[in-house]
N, C-alpha and C positions, 0 to 999 in steps of 0.2 A: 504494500500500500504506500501510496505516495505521500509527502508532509503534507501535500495540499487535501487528499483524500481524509487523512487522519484530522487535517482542523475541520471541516468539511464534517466530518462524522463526530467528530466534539461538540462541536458549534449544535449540530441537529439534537443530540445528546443533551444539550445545555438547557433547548427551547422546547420545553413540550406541554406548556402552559400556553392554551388559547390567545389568552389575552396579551401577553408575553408576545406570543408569534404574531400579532396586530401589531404591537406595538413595535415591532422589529421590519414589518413592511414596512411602516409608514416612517422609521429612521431611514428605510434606505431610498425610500420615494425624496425624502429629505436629504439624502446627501446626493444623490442625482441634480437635482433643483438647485443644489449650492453649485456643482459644479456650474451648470446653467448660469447662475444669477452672476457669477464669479466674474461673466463678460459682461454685467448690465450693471451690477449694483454692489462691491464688495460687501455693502451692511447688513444686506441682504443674504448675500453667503455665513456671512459670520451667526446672524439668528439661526440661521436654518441648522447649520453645525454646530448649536447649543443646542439647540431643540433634540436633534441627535442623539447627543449625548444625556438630556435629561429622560428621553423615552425610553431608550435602552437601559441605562444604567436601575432606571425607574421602575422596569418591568422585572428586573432580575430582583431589586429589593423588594418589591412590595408582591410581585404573584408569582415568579421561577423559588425567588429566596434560593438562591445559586449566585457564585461568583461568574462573571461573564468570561466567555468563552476566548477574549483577547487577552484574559491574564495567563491562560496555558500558551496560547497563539498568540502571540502579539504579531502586529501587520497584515500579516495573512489571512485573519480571521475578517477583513473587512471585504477582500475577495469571494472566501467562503459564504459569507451572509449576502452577498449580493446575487452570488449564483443561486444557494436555496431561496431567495425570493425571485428569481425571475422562473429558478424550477418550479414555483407555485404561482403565476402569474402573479403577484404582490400581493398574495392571499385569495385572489378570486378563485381559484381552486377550489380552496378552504369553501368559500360561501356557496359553492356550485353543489360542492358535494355533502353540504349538509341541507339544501332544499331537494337533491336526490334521493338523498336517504328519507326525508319526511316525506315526500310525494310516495315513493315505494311505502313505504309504513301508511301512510293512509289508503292506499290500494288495497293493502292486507288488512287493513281492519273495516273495510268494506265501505271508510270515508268517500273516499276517492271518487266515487259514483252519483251523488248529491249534486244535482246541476242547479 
């Protein structure tokens, strides 16, 4: 396995609180945006890379209650979280396949047929 496989598989290891993994999309829809803003507004990048660091940092204290995955990884670990969020489309995955699973669940419990 490669260092980058192993942060990769820490990182995934690190996030497995919902809210957590929300809050880890929308850091890195945020650090996208900074790089963006970086050619329009530098105050702009500078919020957006606080905000960053308050969501992430935020979601390991208050709902992972784990230390973040860039104290094993450092650097590398902002690669790995960028890929596992574009491998989940930035969480729309996530919301896809939890209205999949209720639509099937209400099929099987004979919901689903109520017009």
């Amino acid at each position: 396995m490669s260092y980058f496989q192993e942060a990769k598989a820490h990182f995934i290891a690190s996030h497995q609180n919902p809210i957590n993994q929300a809050l880890h999309h929308l850091t890195n829809m945020l650090a996208i945006a900074a790089v963006i803003f970086l050619f329009i507004d530098w105050r702009i990048t500078l919020v957006c890379l606080v905000l960053t660091q308050v969501f992430a940092l935020g979601g390991h204290a208050f709902f992972e209650k784990n230390e973040p995955a860039f104290v094993k990884y450092p650097g590398i670990t902002i690669l790995a979280s960028l890929t596992w969020s574009l491998d989940h489309w930035f969480g729309l995955r996530q919301i896809l396949n939890h209205f999949k699973s209720r639509e099937i669940g209400n099929r099987e419990s004979g919901m689903g047929d109520r017009g």
